[in-house]
C-alpha positions as CSV (number, residue, x, y, z in Angstrom):
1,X,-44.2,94.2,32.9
2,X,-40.2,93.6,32.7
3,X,-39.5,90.3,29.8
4,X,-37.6,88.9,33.6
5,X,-41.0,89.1,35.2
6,X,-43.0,87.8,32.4
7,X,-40.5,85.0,31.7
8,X,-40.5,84.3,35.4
9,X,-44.6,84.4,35.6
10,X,-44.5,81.5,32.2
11,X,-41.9,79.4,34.6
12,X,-44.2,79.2,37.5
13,X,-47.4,78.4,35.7
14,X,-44.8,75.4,34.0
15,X,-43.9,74.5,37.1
16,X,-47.7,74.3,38.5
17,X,-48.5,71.8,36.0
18,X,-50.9,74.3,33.8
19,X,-49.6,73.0,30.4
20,X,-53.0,73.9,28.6
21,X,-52.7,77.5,30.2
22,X,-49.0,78.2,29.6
23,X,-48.3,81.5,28.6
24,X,-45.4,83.3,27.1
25,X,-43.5,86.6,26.5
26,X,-42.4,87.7,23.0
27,X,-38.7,86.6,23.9
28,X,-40.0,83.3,25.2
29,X,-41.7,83.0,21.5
30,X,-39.5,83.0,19.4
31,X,-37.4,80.2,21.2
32,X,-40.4,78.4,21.7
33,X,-41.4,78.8,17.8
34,X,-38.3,77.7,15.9
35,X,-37.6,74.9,13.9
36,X,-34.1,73.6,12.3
37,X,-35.4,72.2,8.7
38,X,-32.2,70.5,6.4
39,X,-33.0,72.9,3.6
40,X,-31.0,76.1,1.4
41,X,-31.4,79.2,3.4
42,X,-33.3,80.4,0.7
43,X,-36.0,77.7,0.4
44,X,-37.0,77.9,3.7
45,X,-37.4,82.0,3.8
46,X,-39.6,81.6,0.6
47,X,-41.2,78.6,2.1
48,X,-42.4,80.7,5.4
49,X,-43.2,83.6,3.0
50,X,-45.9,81.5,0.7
51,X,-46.9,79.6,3.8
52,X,-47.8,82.4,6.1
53,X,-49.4,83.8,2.6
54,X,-51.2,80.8,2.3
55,X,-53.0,81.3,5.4
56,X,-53.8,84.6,4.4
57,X,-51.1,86.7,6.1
58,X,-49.7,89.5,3.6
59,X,-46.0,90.4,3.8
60,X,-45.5,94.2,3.5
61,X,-41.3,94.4,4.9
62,X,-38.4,92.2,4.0
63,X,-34.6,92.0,4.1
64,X,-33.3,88.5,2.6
65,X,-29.6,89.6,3.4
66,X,-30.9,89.3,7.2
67,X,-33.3,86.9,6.4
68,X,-36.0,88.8,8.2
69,X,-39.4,89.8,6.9
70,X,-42.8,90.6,8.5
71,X,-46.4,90.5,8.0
72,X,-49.5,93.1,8.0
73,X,-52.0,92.2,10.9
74,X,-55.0,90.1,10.0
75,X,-57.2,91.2,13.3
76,X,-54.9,92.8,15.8
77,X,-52.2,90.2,14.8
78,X,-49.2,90.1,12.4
79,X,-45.8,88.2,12.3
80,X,-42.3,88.6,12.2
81,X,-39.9,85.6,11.1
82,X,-36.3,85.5,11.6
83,X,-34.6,82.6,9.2
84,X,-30.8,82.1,10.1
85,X,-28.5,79.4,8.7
86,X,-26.9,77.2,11.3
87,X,-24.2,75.4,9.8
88,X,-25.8,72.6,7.9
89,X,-29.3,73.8,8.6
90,X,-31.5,76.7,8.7
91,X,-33.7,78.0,12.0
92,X,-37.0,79.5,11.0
93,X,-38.9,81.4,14.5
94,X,-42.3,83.4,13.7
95,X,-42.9,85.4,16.5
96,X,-46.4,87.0,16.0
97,X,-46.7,91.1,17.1
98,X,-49.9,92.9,18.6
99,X,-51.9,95.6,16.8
100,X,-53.9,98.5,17.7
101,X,-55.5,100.7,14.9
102,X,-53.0,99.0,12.0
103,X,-49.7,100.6,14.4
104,X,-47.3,97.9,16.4
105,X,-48.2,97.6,20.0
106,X,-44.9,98.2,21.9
107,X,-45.3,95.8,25.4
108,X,-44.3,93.2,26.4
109,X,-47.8,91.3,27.5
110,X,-47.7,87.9,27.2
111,X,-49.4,85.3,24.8
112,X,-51.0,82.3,24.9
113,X,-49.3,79.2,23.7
114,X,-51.0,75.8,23.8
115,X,-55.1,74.9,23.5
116,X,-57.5,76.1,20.7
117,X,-56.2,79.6,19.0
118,X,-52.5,79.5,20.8
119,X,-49.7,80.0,19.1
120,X,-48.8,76.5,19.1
121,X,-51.5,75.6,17.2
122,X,-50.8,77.9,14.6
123,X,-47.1,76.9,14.6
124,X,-47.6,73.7,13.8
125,X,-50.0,74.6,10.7
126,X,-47.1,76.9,9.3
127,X,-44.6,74.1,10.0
128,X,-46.7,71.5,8.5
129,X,-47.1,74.0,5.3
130,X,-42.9,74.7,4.7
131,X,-42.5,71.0,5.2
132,X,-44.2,70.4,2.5
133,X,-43.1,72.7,0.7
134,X,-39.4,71.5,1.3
135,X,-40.5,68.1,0.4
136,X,-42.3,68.6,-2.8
137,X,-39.0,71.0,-4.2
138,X,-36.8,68.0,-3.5
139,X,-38.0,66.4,-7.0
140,X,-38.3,68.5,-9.8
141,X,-40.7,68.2,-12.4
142,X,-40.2,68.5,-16.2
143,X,-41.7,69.3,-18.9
144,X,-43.2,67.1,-21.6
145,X,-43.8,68.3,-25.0
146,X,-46.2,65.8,-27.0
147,X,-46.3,66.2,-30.6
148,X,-49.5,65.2,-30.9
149,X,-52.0,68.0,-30.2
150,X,-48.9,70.5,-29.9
151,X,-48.9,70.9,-26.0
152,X,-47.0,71.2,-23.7
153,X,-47.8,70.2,-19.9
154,X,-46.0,69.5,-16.6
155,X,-46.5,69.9,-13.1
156,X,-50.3,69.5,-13.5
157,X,-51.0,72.5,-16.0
158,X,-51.0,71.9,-19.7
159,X,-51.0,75.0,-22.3
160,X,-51.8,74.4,-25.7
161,X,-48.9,75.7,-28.3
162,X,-49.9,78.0,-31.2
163,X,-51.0,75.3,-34.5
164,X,-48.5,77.1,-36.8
165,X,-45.7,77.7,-34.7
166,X,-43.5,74.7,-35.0
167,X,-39.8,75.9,-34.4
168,X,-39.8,74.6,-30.9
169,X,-36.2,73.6,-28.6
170,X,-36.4,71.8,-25.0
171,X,-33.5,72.4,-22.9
172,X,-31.8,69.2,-21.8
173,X,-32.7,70.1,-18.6
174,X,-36.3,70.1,-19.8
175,X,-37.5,72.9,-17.8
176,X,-37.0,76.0,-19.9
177,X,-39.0,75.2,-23.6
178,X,-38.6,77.5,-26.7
179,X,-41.0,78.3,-29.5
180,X,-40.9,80.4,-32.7
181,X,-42.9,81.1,-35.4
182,X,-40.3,80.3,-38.2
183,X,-36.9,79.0,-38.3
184,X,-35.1,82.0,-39.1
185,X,-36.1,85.9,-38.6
186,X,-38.7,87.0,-41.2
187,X,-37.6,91.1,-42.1
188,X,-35.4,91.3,-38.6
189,X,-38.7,89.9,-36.6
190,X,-40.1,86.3,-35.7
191,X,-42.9,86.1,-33.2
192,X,-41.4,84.3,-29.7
193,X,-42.9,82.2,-26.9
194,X,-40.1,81.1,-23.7
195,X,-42.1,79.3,-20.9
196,X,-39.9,78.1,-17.5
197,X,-40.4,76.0,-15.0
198,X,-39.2,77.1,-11.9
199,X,-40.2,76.3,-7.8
200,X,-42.7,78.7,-6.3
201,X,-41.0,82.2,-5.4
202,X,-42.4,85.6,-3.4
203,X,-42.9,88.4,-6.2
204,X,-41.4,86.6,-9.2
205,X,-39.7,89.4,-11.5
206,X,-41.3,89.2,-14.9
207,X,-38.6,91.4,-16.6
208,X,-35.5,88.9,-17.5
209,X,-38.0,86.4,-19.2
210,X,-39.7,89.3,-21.5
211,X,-36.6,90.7,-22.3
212,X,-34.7,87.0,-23.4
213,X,-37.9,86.5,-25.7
214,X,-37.5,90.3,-27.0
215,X,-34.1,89.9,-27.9
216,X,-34.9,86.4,-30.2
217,X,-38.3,87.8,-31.7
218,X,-36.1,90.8,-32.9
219,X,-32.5,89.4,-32.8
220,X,-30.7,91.7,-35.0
221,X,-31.6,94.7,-32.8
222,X,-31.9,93.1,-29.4
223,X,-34.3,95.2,-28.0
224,X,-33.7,96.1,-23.8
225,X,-36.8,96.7,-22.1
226,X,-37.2,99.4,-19.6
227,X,-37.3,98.9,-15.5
228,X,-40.7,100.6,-15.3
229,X,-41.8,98.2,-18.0
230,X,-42.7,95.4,-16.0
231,X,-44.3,97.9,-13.1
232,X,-47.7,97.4,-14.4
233,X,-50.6,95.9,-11.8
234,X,-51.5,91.9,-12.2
235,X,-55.0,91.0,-11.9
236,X,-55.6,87.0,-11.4
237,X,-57.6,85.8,-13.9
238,X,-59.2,82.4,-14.2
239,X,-59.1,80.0,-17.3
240,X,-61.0,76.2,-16.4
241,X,-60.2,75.4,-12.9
242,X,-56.6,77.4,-13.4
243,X,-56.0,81.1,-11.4
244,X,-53.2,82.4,-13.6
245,X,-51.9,86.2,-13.6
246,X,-51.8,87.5,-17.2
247,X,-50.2,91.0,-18.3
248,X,-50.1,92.5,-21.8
249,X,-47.8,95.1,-22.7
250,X,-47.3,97.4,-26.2
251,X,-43.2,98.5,-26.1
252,X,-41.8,101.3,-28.2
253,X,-38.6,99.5,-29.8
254,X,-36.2,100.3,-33.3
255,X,-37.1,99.0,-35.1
256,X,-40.2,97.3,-34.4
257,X,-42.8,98.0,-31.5
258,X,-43.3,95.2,-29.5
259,X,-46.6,93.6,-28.1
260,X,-45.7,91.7,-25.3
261,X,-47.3,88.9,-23.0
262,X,-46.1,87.5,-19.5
263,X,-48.4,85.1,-17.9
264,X,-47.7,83.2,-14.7
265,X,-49.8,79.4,-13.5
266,X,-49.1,78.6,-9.3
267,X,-49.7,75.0,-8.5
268,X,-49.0,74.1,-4.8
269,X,-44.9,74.2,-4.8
270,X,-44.5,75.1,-8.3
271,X,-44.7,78.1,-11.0
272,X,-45.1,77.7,-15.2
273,X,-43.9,81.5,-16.4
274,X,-44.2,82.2,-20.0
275,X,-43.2,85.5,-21.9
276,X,-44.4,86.2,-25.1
277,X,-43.7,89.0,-28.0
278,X,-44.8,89.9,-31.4
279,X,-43.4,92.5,-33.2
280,X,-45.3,94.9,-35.0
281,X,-44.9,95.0,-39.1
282,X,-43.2,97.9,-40.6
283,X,-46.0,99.2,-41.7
284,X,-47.4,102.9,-41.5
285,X,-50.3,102.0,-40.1
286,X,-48.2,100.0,-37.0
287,X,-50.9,97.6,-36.2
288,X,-50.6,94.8,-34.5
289,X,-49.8,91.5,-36.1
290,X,-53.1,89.7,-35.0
291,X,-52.5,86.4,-35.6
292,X,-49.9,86.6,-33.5
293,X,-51.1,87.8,-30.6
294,X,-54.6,85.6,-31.6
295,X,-52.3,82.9,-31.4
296,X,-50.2,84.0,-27.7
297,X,-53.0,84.8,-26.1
298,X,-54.8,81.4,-26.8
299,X,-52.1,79.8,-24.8
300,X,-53.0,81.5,-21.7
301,X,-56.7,81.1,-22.1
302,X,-56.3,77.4,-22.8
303,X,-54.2,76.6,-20.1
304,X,-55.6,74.7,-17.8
305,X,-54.9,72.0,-14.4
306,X,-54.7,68.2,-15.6
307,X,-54.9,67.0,-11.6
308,X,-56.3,69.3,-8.8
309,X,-53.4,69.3,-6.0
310,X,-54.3,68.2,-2.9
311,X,-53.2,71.1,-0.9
């Protein structure tokens, strides 16, 4: 069937009144799905992204220059999103794409919009999801650092600092907080903990984080870490009523070896990323120091939510 008949055919049943069977091509869909939100082009492409992962819909393509990405099919059903800026605000459309066997179906049947299962209704969840998204990134948490019991907490997760490691600086910002061992380099090396605050973001890059805390934990070397470094596979782990992804690392670097730590707590519209590294003593042996990494990893096994969040 031509997209003129099938738009034709979703015109007549309009016009015959049968709103609860009204049916659509793929054309007709993605006028019919899109929504102008007053938002950065890039919050509302990482706003669809984590919404349509929310509902369990993986993305396996994307081009942000085009603003396009797609979905794998859950059933015989996956989704491609178009976001375009429009002057002072962005258009978001999710057009959803049939599947036979995991491969595209190339036709041009049509779909059913409104009543229980149509695209309407699952329009409206996604819509509902980015919105508040968008809302919740319009005020920005920050972090608060209390003194007593050496924590450090915002946006509903709290991590517990190392005891002895009281060389701390918040940015005036307060979303980017420091921490060191001692106040100046012990033998070329001092044992270094960075935690950000950032909004939520599709496959957060671990890399610039690790290699900002190798460079202070060793600063008279400034160790680079290697691209294939932070390739590694992340496992969610749970500590309390907290999912957190946690990776550990052991770098060859001059002239210390480096054990490093990146760990990463989601909360609805927000992300706590912390990046962690101890270099190893001179030694011949070259062990690790253990009270340092004793002392990193008890952060991310402490951590933990303060308030569930509602979504």
């Amino acid at each position: 069937m031509s997209r003129r008949s099938t738009a034709a055919a979703w015109l007549l049943l309009a016009a015959a009144g049968c709103a609860t069977a009204r049916v659509a091509s793929d054309r007709d869909l993605a006028a019919l799905s899109g929504v102008e939100y007053a938002a950065s082009f890039d919050e509302v492409y990482d706003a669809a992204w984590l919404s349509l992962e929310k509902s369990g819909h993986r993305v396996v393509s994307h081009d942000r220059r085009q603003g396009t990405f797609a979905t794998e099919p859950v059933g015989d059903t996956g989704y491609e999103v178009q976001v375009t800026p429009r002057e002072d605000r962005v258009r978001l459309e999710v057009v959803p794409r049939r599947y036979g066997d995991g491969k595209p179906v190339l036709d041009d049947g049509l779909w059913k919009v409104d009543g229980p299962g149509g695209e309407a209704e699952r329009w409206a969840l996604l819509h509902t999801q980015v919105r508040a998204l968008l809302d919740a990134w319009k005020t920005v948490p920050e972090f608060d650092y209390r003194k007593v019991g050496h924590v450090l907490a915002a946006a509903g997760v709290r991590l517990p600092l190392p005891e002895s490691w009281n060389t701390l600086e918040l940015r005036t910002d307060r979303r980017r907080f420091r921490l060191q061992e001692q106040k100046r380099a012990d033998q070329g090396r001092n044992p270094t903990l960075l935690v950000v605050l950032d909004r939520r973001r599709p496959n957060p890059e671990p890399l610039p984080l690790l290699e900002e805390a190798a460079q202070l934990a060793v600063p008279d070397a400034h160790p680079e870490l290697a691209e294939a470094f932070a390739a590694a596979p992340q496992q969610p782990q749970r500590s309390g009523e907290l999912v957190w992804v946690g990776q550990e690392f052991l770098f060859a670097a001059e002239p210390f070896d480096l054990d490093c730590f990146t760990f990463a707590a989601d909360t609805h519209a927000w992300t706590i990323r912390f990046a962690a590294v101890c270099p190893r003593p001179a030694t011949t042996e070259n062990a690790s120091d253990a009270a340092c990494v004793q002392a990193v990893r008890s952060v991310g096994k402490g951590a933990h939510l303060v308030v569930q969040s509602s979504e």
